[in-house]
N, C-alpha and C positions, 0 to 999 in steps of 0.2 A: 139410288141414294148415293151421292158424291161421298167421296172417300175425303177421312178424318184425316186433317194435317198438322204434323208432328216437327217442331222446328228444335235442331240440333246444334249443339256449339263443343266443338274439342276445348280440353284443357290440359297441361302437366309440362313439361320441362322439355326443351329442347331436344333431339333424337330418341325420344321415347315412342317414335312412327305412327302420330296422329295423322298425318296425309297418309300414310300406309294403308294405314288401318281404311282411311274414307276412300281409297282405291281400290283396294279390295273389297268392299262394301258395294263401290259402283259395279264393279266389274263383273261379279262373282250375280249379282243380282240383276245384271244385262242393263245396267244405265249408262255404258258407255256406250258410243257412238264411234263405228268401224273407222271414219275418219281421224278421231280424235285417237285412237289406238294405233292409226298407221304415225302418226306424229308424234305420240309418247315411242313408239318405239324405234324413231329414228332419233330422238334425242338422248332415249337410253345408252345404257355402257355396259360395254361386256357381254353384247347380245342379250343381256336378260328385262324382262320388261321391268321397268320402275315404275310401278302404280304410283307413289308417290306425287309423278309429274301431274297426274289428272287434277291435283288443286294447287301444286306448287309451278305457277305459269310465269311468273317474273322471272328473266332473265338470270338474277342477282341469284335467287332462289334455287333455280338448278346449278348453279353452279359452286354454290356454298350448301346445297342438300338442306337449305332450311327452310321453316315459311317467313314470310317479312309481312306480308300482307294476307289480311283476311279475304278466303276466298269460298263462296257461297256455291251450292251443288243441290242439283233439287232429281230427286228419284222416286219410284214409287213402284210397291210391289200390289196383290191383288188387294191386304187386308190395306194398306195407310198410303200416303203419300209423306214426301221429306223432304224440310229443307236441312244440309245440314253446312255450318258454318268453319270453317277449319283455322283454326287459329292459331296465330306464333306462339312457342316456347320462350324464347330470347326474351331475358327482364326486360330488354330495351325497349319491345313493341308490347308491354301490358297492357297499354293503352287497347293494342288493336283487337287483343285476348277479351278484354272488358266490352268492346261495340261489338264483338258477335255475339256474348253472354247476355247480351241486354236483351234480346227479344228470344232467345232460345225458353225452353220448356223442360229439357234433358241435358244433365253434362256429361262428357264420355271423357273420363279423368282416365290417361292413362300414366303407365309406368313401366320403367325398364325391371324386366325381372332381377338384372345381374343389381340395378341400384338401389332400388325399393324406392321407398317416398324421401321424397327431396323438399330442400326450401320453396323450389318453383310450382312444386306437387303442390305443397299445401296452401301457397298464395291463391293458385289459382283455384280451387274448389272454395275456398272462402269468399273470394269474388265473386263465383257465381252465383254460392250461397246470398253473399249479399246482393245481389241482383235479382234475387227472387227465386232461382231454379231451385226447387225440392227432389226432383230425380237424379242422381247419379249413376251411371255405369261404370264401376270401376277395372278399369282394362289392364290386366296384367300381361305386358308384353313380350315380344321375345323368349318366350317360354323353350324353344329348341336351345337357346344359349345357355340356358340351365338345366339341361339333359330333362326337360317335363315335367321336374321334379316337382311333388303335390306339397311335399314339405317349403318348398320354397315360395309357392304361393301361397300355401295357410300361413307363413311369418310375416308376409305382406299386409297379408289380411290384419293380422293382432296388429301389425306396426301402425296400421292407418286408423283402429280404432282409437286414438287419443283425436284424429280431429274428426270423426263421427259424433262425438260426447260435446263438440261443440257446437255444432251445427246441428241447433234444433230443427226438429220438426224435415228432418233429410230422410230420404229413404235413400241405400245405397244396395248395388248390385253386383257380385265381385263374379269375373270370369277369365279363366287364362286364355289366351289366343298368341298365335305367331302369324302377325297381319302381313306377311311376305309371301305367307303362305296358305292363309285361309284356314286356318285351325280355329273353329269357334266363331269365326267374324260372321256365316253366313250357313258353316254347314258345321254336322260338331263334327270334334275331331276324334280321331280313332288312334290318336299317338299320346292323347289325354284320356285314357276310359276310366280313368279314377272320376271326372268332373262328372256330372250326371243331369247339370244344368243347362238350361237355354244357351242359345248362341248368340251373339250380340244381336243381330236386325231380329231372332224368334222373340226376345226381348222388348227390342223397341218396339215393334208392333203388337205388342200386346199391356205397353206399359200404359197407364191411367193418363189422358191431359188433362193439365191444369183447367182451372174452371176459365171460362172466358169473357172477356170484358163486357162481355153482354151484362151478365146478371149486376155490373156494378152501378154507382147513379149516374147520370149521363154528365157529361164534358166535352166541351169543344171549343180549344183555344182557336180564336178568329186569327183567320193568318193572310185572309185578304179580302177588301170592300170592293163588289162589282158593280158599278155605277152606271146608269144610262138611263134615258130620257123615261122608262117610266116604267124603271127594274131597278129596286134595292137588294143583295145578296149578299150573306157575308158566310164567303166561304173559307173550309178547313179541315179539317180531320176529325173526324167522334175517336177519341181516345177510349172512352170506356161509355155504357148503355147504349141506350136510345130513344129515337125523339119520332114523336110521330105530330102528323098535321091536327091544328089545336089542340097540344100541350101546350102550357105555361112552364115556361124558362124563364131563369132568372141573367141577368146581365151584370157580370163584374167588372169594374168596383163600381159603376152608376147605382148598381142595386135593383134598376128597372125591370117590372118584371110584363112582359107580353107574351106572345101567343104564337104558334108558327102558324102561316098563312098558310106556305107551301114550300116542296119539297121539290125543285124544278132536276130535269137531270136530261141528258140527248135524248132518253128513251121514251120521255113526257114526265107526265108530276109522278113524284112516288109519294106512296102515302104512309112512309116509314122506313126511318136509316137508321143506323145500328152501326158500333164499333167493328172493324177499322176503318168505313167506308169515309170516303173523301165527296163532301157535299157543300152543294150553298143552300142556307135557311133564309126565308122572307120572313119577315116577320108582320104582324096585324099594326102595330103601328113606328112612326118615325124616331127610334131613340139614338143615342149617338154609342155608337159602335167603333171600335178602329183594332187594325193589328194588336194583339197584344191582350184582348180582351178574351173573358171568359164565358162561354155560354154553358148553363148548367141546369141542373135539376133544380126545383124552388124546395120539394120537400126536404133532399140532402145535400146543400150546395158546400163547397169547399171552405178549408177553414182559410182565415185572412190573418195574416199577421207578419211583420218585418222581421222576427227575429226566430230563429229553427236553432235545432239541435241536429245534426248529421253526422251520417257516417261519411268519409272521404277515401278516394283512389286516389292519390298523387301524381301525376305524371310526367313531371317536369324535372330538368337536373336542378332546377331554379327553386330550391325550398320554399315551400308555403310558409309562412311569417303572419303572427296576429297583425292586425293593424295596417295592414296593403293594401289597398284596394285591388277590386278586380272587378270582372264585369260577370255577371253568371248567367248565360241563358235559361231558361225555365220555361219550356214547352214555344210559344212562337212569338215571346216578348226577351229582351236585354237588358238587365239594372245592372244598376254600379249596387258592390258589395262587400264587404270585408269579414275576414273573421276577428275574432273580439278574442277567440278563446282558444287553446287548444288543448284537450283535456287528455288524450292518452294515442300511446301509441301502439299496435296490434307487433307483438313480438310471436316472429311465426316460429319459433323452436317450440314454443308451449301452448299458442293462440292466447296471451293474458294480454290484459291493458297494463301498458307501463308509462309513466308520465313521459309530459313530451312536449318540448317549448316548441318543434319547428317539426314539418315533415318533409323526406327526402324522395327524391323517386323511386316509387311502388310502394313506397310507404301506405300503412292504412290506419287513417287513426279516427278520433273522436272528436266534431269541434261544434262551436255556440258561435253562426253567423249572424249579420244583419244586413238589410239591405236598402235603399235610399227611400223603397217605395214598397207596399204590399205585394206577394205574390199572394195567387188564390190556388192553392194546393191540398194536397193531402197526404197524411205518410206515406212512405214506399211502400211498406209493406199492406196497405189498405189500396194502392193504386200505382204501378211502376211507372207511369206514364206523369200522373201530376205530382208522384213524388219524389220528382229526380230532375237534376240537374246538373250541366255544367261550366268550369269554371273555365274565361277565357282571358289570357295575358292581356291587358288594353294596348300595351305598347305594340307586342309583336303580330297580336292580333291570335296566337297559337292557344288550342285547348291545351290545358296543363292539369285539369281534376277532375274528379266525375263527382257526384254526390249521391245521398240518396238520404231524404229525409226521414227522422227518426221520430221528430216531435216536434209539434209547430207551438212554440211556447207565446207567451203572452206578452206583447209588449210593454214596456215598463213606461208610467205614465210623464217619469222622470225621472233622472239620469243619478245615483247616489252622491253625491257631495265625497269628493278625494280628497288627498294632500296637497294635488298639483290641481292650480285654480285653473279657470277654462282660458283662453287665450282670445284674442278677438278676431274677429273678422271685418277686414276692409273691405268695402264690395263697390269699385269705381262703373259708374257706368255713366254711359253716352253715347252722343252721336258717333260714327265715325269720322276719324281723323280731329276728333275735339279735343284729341291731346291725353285719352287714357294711359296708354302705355308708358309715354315719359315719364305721366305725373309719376305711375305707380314703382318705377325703378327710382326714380328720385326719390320719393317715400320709402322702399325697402333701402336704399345706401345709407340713409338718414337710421332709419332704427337698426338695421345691421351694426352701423358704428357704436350703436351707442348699448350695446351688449344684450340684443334684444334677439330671441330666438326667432326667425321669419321665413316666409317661403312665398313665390310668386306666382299667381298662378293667371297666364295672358290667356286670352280665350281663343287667340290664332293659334297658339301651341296646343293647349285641350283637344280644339278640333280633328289635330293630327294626328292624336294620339288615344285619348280617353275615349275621345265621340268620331273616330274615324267612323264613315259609312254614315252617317246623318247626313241628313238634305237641308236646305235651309227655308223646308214648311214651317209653320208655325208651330205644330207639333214636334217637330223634331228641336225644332230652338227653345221650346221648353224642355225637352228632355235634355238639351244640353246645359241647360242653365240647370237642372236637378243632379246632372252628372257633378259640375264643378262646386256647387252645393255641397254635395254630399262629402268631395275632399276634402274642403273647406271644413265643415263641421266636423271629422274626422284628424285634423292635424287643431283646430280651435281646442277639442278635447283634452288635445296632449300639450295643452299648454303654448301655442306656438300661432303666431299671427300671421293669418292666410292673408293676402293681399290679390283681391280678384280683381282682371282688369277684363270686362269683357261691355258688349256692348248692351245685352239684356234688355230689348224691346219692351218687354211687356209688363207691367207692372204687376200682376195676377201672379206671375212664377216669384217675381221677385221676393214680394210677401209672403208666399210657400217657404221658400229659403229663410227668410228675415224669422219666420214662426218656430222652424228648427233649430237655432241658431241663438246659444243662449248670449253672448257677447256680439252684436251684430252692428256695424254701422254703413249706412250708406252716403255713399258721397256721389252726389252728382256732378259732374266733369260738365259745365254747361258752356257752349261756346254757338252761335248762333250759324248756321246752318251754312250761309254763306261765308264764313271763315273756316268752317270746315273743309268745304269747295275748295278754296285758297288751297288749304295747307295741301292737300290730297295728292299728294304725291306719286301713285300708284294708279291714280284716273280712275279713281274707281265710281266717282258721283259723275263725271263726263260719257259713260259706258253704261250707265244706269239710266240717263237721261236720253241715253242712245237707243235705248231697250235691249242695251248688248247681256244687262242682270238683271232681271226677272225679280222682283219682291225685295229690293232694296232699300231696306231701313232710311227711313227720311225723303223716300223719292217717292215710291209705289206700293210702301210699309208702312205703316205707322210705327211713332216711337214714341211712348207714353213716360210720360219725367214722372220722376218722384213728386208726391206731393208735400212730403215732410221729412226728408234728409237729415242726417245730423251734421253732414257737412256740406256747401257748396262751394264749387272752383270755378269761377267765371275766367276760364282761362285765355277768353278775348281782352282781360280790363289787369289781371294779375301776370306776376313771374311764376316762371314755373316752381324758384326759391320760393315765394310768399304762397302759396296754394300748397306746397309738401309740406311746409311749417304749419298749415293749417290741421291741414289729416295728421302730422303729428304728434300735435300738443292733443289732438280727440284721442288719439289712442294712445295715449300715454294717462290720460287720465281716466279712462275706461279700465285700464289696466289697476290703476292705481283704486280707485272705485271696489275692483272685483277683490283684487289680495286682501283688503280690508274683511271681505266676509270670511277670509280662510286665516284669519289670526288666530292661536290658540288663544283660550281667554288669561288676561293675566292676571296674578294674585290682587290687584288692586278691584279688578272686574268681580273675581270671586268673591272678593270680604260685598 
């Protein structure tokens, strides 16, 4: 019978000897390797071996005695096998504390005995907490620096009961050890005979694992289509259950539901996979599938909805802000997203929610997102894997938050009526080189002047920034038209007139857009195809015609016009003055239009 495995992650404050501790743990238990001993010990100082080295391997690391980086270690004694993950102390790398916590089972919370619990102390077991981990080993370190004294570990003990009382449903484990020296880590000690308890690995290997994603309903975000002349596959990862050859699955968001065909793999078909394995599913018939989709259970499939309640890790010195966009990954798909709300912030002297307009780095607080388009998820605490996500800067491209969903609430069918009326949305599109971008800066100088709140948004800039990493599939140019959409509707909100200049092929997204979008005009920028050629500056229709661009709009693309505009600019026959004056006077009286419905009524209205 293969041996049961046990995944570990350190937690607690800088030099409280969690690499200590996980060296002497390898050492002491024979998982180091004679090689790797002759190298810690010619990096060591003062002749003495520093266990420590065996997970602190960055340069930076030995040399500042800290960790920087997560660094993973896998042992196994006769009853378990380990992975255990070692994790920075430093508030600066929470981040890298949080990616070992995510898939651990056990936290090994330790503490300096001379300090007792610390701010960094109780960050980090609340994170794990919120990550799902129920077991703690709480490590009280250092124990020779306090002459082994039993009184100084029982004051530990009451001191850390206020954040026991918080963190429901925790089982926790208190034991002294001096991880320098092996008291307690592996063998007990005999300089402690007041402790009468397990040793730390006696411990882990006989601690309960969590239950496993087996018994949950199946999931499998598709993270890539295998395609060939007479093989459909779409392969990915079972995050949680399993599937076996003819069950019926359900495909999100199509809804479609078929059947697995087969289960293909090097070793020939299996006839059933299971969480974590990495597979491609066939399925009985042709439905349209892509990155991003979700394959599920029919009986219990994931709930749908744009708008969550979560819990957030901050990570960034760049404060979280309502009303930002951002982009949040969610299992092996990317939406543009904002939060709307930020309801509290986790104050770690007492673990209470305190209110909280912005959050700062390590911050942890409480927020109400949304997101341009459904994800198909489920709480964290019903599934870590579909209920978690995170958040990515669009500009720098850098993770700055973790998530972890709390409650996937309902979306609202429509939006409450404010004091501040919605703003409009100009949305320019055309061929390229038919003149959008002039018009659209001529139109933003025009209502700029004239004390109008505005913003521009070009679709070459977007690309470089919002929708970096897009291709320019068909797919992908719809999700880039839903990216700048979503800004659009988002700054429209706040009262403020988006001016989109982009080229927007297709007319299907654009109506997406136009459907969410309670102040929406379109203006088609129409200049006939060979004056476009003319103007093209940058050669980009001579290079397209050359086959030097591949799927270029107007050449080897199609570009489907609006059928019913509220503005057009034939900007072959007009001035670029008389075409802005056009888009002007439409959005000045859309404006004037909508303020009329946010009049308070007046006493002549009342009688």
């Amino acid at each position: 019978m293969p041996l049961e495995l046990l995944r570990l992650s350190t937690a607690g404050s800088v030099d409280d000897g969690k690499s200590s501790l996980i060296g002497r743990l390898l050492y002491d238990s024979g998982g180091i390797y004679d090689d790797q001993l002759q190298a810690i010990g010619r990096a060591s100082r003062n002749g003495a071996l520093e266990l420590a080295f065996v997970t602190d391997g960055l340069r930076a690391e030995r040399e500042q005695g800290i960790t920087i980086d997560v660094a993973y270690r896998y042992f196994s004694t006769k009853r378990r096998k380990f992975i255990i993950a070692d994790t920075p102390g430093h508030e600066q790398y929470t981040r890298n504390m949080a990616t070992g916590a995510s898939t651990a089972q056990v936290s090994l919370v330790l503490m300096d005995a001379r300090k007792g619990v610390l701010p960094q102390t109780i960050r980090h077991a609340f994170i794990a907490w919120l990550l799902g981990i129920r077991n703690f080993v709480v490590v009280v370190n250092k124990m020779d620096l306090v002459g082994f004294r039993e009184d100084v570990f029982e004051g530990i003990r009451r001191q850390f009961e206020s954040v026991q009382d918080r963190l429901d449903g925790a089982h926790f484990y208190f034991v002294p050890v001096v991880a320098t020296d092996g008291d307690n880590v592996v063998q007990p000690s005999k300089r402690m005979d007041w402790f009468n308890g397990p040793s730390v690995l006696e411990y882990l290997e006989t601690v309960p694992v969590a239950e496993s994603a087996n018994g949950r309903p199946f999931r499998m975000p598709v993270q890539h289509v295998i395609r060939a002349e007479d093989y459909r596959g779409y392969a990915g990862q079972i995050v949680s259950g399993s599937v076996a050859v003819g069950d019926e699955i359900e495909v999100f968001p199509s809804r479609r539901k078929v059947r697995v065909a087969r289960i293909p793999s090097f070793q020939g078909d299996l006839m059933e996979a299971f969480a974590p394995m990495s597979v491609s599913l066939c399925l009985d018939d042709h439905v349209d599938v892509s990155r991003g989709d979700v394959l599920a259970d029919t009986t219990n499939p994931p709930q749908s909805s744009r708008t969550f309640r979560a819990r957030v890790v901050w990570m960034s010195e760049m404060p979280l802000a309502a009303n930002r966009p951002y982009l949040l990954k969610h299992m092996s798909q990317i939406v543009c997203g904002e939060v709307t709300k930020i309801h509290s912030r986790l104050d770690l002297t007492n673990l209470s929610e305190q209110p909280a307009i912005s959050l700062g780095l390590n911050d942890i607080g409480i927020v109400t997102l949304q997101t341009h388009r459904s994800l198909f998820c489920d709480p964290y605490q019903v599934d870590r894997k579909t209920g978690s996500f995170i958040f990515v800067d669009p500009i720098t491209n850098l993770t700055v938050g973790a998530g972890m969903i709390e409650e996937v609430q309902e979306d609202r069918a429509s939006r409450a009526r404010t004091a501040i009326p919605d703003g409009v949305t100009v949305w320019l599109t055309g061929l390229s080189s038919a003149g959008k971008s002039t018009l659209s800066r001529a139109v933003y100088e025009r209502l700029w002047a004239r004390g109008h709140r505005v913003e521009l948004l070009d679709g070459d800039e977007v690309r470089q920034h919002l929708s970096r990493g897009l291709s320019f599939s068909k797919e992908d140019r719809n999700e880039n038209i839903k990216r700048i959409g979503f800004v659009a509707e988002m700054l429209a909100r706040h009262g403020v007139i988006a001016i989109v200049s982009a080229i927007s092929p297709y007319r299907e997204v654009r109506d997406e857009v136009r459907a969410r979008i309670t102040n929406f005009l379109e203006v088609y920028v129409n200049a006939p195809i060979g004056t476009c050629e003319e103007r093209d500056v940058k050669g980009l229709y001579r290079r397209a015609r050359a086959g030097e661009i591949p799927g270029f709009t107007g050449i080897d693309d199609p570009y489907e016009p609006p059928l019913s505009p509220e503005v057009e600019c034939r900007t072959d026959r007009e001035t670029i003055a008389e075409s802005a004056q056009k888009i002007v006077d439409a959005v000045e009286a859309r404006l004037s239009e909508s303020r009329e419905d946010y009049l308070p009524d007046s006493p002549m209205t009342r009688l």
